[in-house]
C-alpha positions as CSV (number, residue, x, y, z in Angstrom):
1,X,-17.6,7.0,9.7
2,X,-15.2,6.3,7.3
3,X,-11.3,5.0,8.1
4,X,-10.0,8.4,7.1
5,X,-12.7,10.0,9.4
6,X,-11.8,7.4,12.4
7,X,-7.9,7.9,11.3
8,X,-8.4,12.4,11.9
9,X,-10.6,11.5,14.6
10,X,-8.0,9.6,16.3
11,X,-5.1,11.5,15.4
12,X,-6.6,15.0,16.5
13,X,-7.1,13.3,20.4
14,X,-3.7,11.9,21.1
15,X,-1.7,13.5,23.7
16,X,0.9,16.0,22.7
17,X,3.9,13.3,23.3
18,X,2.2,10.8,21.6
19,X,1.2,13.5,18.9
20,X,5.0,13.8,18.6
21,X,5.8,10.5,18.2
22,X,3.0,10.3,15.4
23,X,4.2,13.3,13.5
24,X,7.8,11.8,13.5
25,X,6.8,8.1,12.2
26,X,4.4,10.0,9.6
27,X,6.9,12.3,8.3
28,X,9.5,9.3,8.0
29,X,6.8,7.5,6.1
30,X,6.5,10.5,3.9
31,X,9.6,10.3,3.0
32,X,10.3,7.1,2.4
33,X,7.9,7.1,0.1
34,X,9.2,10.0,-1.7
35,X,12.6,8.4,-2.5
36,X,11.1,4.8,-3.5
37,X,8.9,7.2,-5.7
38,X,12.2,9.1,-6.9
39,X,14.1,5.7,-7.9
40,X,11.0,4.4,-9.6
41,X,11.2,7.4,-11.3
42,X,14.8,7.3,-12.2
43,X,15.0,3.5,-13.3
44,X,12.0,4.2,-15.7
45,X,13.7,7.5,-17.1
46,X,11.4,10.0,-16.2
47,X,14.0,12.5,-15.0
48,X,16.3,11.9,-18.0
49,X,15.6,14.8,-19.5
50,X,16.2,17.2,-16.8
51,X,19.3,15.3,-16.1
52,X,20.6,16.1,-19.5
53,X,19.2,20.0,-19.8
54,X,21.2,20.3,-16.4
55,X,24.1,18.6,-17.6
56,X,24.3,20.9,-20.4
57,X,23.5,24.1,-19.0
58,X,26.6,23.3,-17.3
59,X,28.8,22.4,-20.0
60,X,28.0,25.6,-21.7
61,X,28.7,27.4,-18.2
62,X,24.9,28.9,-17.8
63,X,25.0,27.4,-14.2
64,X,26.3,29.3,-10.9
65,X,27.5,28.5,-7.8
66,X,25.8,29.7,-4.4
C-alpha cells in the first residue's frame, strides 16, 4: 500500500468529529500554501502583468464597480 493509499485509507475511517477537525487543519494547510505560493509569485513578478492591464483598464475607466 502506498502512503497516499494508507493516508485515504486512514482518512476515510476517522470519526465524524475527528473528520472535522481533519478537514479544518487540511483546508488551513491549503491555504497557507496558496498565499506562500502567491508571494512567491509576486516577489518573482509573475503577476506583473495583470497588475498593470488592471491598473490600466482603470485609468482608462473600462472597470466597474459592483
Amino acid at each position: 500500500m502506498t502512503k497516499l493509499e494508507q493516508i485515504e485509507k486512514n482518512v476515510s475511517e476517522l470519526e465524524p468529529e475527528d473528520f472535522k477537525a481533519f478537514a479544518e487543519w487540511f483546508e488551513a494547510l491549503q491555504a497557507s500554501r496558496w498565499d506562500r505560493q502567491i508571494e512567491a509569485d509576486i516577489g518573482a513578478g509573475k503577476l506583473d502583468g495583470l497588475a498593470d492591464k488592471a491598473l490600466a483598464d482603470f485609468r482608462a475607466r473600462k472597470t466597474r464597480a459592483f
